[in-house]
ZADO-509608 format. One line per 8 residues: number of its first residue (from 1); their letters; for each residue x negated, y negated, z negated of C-alpha. Coordinates in steps of 0.2 Angstrom, whole numbers, plus 5000, padded with zeros to 4 digits. Layout:
BEGIN
NUM = a = X,Y,Z  ...;
***
This chain:
BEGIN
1 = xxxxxxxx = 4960,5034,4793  4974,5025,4803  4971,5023,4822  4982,5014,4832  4981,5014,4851  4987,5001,4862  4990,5007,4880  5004,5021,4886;
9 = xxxxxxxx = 4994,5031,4900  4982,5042,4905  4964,5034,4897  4975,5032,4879  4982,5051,4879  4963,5055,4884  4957,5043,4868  4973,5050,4858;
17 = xxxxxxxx = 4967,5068,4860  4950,5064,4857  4951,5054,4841  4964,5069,4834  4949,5079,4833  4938,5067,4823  4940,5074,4803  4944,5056,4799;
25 = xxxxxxxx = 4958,5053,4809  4971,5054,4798  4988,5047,4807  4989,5040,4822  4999,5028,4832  5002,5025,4851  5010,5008,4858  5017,5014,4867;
33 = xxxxxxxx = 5012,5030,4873  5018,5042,4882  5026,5059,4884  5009,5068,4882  5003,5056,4867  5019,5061,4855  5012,5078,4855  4997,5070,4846;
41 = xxxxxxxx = 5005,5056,4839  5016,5045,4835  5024,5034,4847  5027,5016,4844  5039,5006,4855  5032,4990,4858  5024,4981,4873  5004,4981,4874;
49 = xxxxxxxx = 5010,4963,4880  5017,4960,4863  5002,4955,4855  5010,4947,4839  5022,4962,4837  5005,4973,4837  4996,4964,4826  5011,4963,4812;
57 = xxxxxxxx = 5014,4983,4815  4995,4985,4812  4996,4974,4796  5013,4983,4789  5006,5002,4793  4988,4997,4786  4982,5002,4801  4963,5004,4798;
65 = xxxxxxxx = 4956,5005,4819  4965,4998,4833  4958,5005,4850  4964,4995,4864  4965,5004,4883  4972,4993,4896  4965,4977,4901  4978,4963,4899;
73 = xxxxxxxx = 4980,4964,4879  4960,4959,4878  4960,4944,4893  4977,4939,4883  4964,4938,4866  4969,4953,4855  4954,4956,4846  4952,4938,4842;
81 = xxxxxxxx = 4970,4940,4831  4968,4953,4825  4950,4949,4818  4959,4931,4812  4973,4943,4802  4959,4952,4795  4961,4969,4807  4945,4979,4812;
89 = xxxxxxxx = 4948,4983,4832  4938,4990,4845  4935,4980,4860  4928,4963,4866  4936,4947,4864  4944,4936,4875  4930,4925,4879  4919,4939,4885;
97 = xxxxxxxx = 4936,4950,4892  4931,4936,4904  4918,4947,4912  4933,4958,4919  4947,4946,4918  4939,4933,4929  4930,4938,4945  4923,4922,4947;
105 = xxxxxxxx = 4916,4919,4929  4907,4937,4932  4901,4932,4948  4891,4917,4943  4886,4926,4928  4876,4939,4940  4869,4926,4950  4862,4914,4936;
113 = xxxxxxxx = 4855,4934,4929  4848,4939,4944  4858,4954,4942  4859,4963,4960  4877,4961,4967  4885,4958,4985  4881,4941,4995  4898,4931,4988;
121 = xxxxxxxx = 4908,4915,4989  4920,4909,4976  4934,4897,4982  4952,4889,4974  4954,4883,4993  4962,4893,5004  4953,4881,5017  4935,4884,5011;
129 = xxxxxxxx = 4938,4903,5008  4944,4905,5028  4928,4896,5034  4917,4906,5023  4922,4922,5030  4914,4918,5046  4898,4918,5039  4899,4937,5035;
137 = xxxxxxxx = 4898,4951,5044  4915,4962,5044  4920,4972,5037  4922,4959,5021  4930,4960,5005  4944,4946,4996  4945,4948,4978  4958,4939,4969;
145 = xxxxxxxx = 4948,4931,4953  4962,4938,4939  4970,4955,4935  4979,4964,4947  4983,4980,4941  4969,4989,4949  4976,4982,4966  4969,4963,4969;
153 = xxxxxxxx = 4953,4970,4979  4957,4972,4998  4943,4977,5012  4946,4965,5029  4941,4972,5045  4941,4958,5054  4945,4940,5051  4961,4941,5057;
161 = xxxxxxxx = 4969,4950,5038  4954,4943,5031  4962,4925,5034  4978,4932,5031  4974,4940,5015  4967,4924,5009  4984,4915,5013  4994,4929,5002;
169 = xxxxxxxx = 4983,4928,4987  4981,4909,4986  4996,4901,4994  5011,4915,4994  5007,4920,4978  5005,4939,4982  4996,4942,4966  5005,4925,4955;
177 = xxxxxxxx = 4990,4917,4946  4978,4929,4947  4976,4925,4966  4976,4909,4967  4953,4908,4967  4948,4922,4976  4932,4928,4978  4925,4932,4995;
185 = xxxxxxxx = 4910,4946,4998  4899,4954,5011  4906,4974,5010  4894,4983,5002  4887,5001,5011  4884,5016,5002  4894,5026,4987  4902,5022,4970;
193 = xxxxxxxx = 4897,5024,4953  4904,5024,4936  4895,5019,4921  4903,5018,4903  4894,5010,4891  4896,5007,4871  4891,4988,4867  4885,4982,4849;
201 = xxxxxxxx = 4881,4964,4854  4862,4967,4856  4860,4987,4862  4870,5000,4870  4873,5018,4872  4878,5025,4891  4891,5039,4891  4890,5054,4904;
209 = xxxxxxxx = 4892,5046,4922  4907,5048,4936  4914,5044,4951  4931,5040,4955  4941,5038,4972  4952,5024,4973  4960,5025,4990  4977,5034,4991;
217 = xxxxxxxx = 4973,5047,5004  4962,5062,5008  4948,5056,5017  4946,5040,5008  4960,5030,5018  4974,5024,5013  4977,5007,5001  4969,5006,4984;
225 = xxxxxxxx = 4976,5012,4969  4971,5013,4951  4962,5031,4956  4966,5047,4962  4954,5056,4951  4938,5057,4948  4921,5070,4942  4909,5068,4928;
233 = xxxxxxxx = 4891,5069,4932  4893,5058,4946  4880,5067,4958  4874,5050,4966  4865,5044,4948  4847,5049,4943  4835,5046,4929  4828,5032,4943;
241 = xxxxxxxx = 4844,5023,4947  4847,5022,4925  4829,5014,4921  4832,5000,4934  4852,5000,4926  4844,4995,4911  4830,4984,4914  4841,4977,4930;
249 = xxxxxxxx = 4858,4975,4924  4864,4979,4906  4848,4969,4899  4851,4954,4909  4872,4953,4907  4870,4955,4890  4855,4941,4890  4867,4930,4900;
257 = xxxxxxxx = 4884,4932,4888  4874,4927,4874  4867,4912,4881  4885,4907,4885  4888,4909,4867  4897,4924,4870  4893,4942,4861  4900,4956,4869;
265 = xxxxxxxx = 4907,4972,4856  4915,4985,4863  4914,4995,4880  4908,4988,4895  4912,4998,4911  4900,4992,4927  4907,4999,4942  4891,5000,4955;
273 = xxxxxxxx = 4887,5003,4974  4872,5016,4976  4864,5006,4992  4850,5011,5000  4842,4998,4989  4848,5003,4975  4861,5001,4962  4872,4984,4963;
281 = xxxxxxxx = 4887,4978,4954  4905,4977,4961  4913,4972,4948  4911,4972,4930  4926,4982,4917  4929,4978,4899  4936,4994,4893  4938,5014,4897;
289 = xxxxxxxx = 4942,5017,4913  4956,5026,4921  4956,5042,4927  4936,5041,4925  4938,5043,4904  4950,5058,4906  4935,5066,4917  4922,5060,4902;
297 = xxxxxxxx = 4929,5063,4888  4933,5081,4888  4913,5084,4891  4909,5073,4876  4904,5085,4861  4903,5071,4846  4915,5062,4837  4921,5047,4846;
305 = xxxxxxxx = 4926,5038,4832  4911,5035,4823  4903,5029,4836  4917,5017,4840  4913,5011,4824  4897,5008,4825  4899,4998,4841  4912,4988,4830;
313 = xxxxxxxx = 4896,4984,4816  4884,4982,4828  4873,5000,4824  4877,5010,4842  4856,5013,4842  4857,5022,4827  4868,5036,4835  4865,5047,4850;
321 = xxxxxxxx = 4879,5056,4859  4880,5075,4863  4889,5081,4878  4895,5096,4887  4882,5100,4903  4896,5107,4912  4906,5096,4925  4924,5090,4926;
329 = xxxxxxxx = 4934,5083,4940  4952,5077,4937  4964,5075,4949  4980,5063,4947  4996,5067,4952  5006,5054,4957  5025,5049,4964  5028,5048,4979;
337 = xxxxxxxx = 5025,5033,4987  5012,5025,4976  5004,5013,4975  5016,5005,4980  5036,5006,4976  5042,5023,4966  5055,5034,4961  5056,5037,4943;
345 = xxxxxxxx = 5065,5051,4932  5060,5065,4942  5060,5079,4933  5042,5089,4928  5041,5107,4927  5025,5118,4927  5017,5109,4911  5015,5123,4900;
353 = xxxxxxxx = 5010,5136,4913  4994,5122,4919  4990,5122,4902  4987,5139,4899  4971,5138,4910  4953,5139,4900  4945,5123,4902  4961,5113,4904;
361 = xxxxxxxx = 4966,5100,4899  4982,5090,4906  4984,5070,4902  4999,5061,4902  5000,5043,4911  5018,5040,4918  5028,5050,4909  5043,5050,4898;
369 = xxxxxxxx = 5053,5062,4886  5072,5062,4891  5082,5072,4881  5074,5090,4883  5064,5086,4900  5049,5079,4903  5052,5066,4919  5040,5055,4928;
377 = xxxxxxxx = 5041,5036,4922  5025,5028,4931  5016,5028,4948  5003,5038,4940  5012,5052,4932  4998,5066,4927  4981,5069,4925  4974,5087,4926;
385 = xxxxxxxx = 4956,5090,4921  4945,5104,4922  4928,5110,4915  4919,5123,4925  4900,5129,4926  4899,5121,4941  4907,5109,4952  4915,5119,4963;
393 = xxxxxxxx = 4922,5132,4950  4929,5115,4941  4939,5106,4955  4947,5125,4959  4952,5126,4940  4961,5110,4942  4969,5113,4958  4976,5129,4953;
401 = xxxxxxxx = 4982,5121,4936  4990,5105,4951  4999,5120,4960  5009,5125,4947  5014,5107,4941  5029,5099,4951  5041,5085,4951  5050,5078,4967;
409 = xxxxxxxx = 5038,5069,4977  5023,5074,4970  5009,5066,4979  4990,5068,4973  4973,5070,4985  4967,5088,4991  4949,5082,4992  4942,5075,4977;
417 = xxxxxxxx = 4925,5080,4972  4925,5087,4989  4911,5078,4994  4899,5084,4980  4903,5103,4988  4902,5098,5007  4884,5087,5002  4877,5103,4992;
425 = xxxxx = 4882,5114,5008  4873,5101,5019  4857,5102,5007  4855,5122,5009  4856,5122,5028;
***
């Protein structure tokens, strides 16, 4: 087979790598990828906003799977063309891209399900939005309704930068159109999840879950960012929390798409709070999600690509997925200053020595060949991940692989999976 992958950072190397071991994987294409992915692949120059040009290079190369990674290409409606030009392709269409692409749309979907979420108001005034955040209790949260790059979600203190937050979105335009509705939510207590799951239309199959951290600092300060990294088993999920995922929350979205007319194929990425109540929604993701498939994807033991397919045909229930037991954490390395203004061109060394670590396995993101260097070309530069028998034995793996990686600026968190560590100490005392 042909694959062509849309996407140029660290989820598509970690798709890239994966699909190169599947025996039917013939050729494959990145658009654009990266400096990591031309090792695996062949690079394609052209925009994943570029969705004509995409589809036509599909058609020309008799491209027989395009896997799409980033978020923008499904809300704009790639699938839809390329199923109009006759082109098989992995992911959901634009109308139900919706359930990431609009907040809002996902919002009411939850409440008319019943699916457990935080208490929530959905304005297009600015007005409305301000008075509603008096009813809550702060800290709040503003969501801005569209795509943000990862960054249109901010935690209010107080209703001071919760009002002002509000007038940036809506009125200044801080996030252009994806801010002018916004939602507004109570800030829900407790700690993240991941879950991945492959949809058909009517069943699904969960991957291994994880945990990301999204703040820029040690400590969990700091603004957003895409992630920092993240560790696959998340250790806040049980065999408890995933029967009431089921029954409370993949059954009843999927319920609610359909009666909207709307069948969902491809991968549906909740990211949940564990309460003391139990599990609720924060927001709901229509694709792999970055750096959680890098930490995922090295402990999956099957072939990825038939079980994309399946998802494609509508048969994921007649496969099962086998997986690695041991643990991964990655940790992302990132330029300095991220998330928000960078220097790029910085020069990376170290690459070959990381890799020669057992277990290893290091993920492109911002990257880019120039002449006979490899230099930084993204806010997100690397992704190291590690496999180890235990937690602990896998975050030191990937911070010894971290220290002997380095570019100018390098800037990543000291303290990922840290927790997991510090919570298993606690537990023994």
């Amino acid at each position: 087979m042909k694959i062509l992958i849309i996407g140029g950072g660290g989820r598509e190397h970690a798709l890239t790598w994966k699909l190169k071991q599947s025996s039917d994987a013939d050729r494959i294409f990145c658009a654009p990828g990266n400096a990591g992915t031309v090792q695996l692949a062949e690079n394609v120059a052209i925009s994943v906003s570029d969705v004509p040009a995409l589809a036509r290079f599909a058609k020309e190369n008799h491209v027989d799977l395009t896997v799409v990674g980033p978020d923008d290409p499904l809300a704009a409606g790639i699938v839809d063309l390329f199923v109009a030009e006759g082109l098989r392709i992995f992911g959901p269409s634009k109308a139900a891209a919706r359930i990431e692409s609009s907040k809002i749309f996902a919002k009411e979907l939850m409440r008319k399900e019943g699916i457990p979420t935080a208490r929530a108001g959905t304005f297009d005034r600015s007005d409305e939005a301000m008075r509603f955040c008096d009813e809550l209790r702060f800290p709040i949260v503003v969501k801005a309704d569209g795509l943000a790059l990862g960054k249109g979600v901010v935690i209010a203190p107080d209703g001071a930068s919760a009002k002002s937050t509000i007038d940036e979105m809506m009125n200044q335009g801080r996030f252009g159109e994806a801010g002018r509705r916004v939602v507004v939510e109570e800030f829900l207590r407790g700690t993240e999840c991941s879950l991945h799951a492959l949809v058909d239309g009517e069943n699904y199959r969960l991957l291994e879950s994880a945990r990301d951290h999204k703040r820029a600092l040690d400590g969990d300060v700091g603004p957003n960012t895409g992630g920092m990294g993240a560790f696959s088993p998340a250790n806040n999920w049980n065999s408890n929390l995933q029967s009431q995922f089921g029954e409370g929350i993949m059954r009843p979205v999927l319920r609610g798409l359909r009666a909207e007319g709307i069948t969902f194929r491809g991968l549906l990425y909740p990211g949940l709070m564990i309460t003391d109540d139990g599990a609720r929604v924060l927001e709901f993701n229509c694709r792999f999600g970055d750096p959680e498939t890098q930490a995922i994807l090295p402990r999956m033991k099957s072939d990825l690509l038939p079980l994309l397919e399946a998802t494609i045909d509508g048969k994921i229930d007649n496969y099962s997925i086998e997986w690695d037991q041991r643990p991964a954490v990655t940790v992302v390395l990132a330029s300095g200053g991220y998330p928000g203004k960078c220097e790029m061109g910085k020069s990376i060394s170290g690459l070959d020595e990381a890799a020669k670590l057992d277990g290893l396995q290091i993920f492109h993101a911002g990257t880019k060949q120039l002449n006979d260097e490899i230099v930084t070309a993204g806010g997100r530069v690397l992704a190291v991940t590690a496999l180890g028998s235990t937690i602990a034995a896998a975050r030191s793996r990937a911070y010894e692989a971290v220290a002997r990686i380095h570019f100018e600026n390098c800037h990543y968190r000291r303290d990922i999976a840290l927790t997991v560590i510090t919570d298993n100490i606690e537990k023994l005392r």
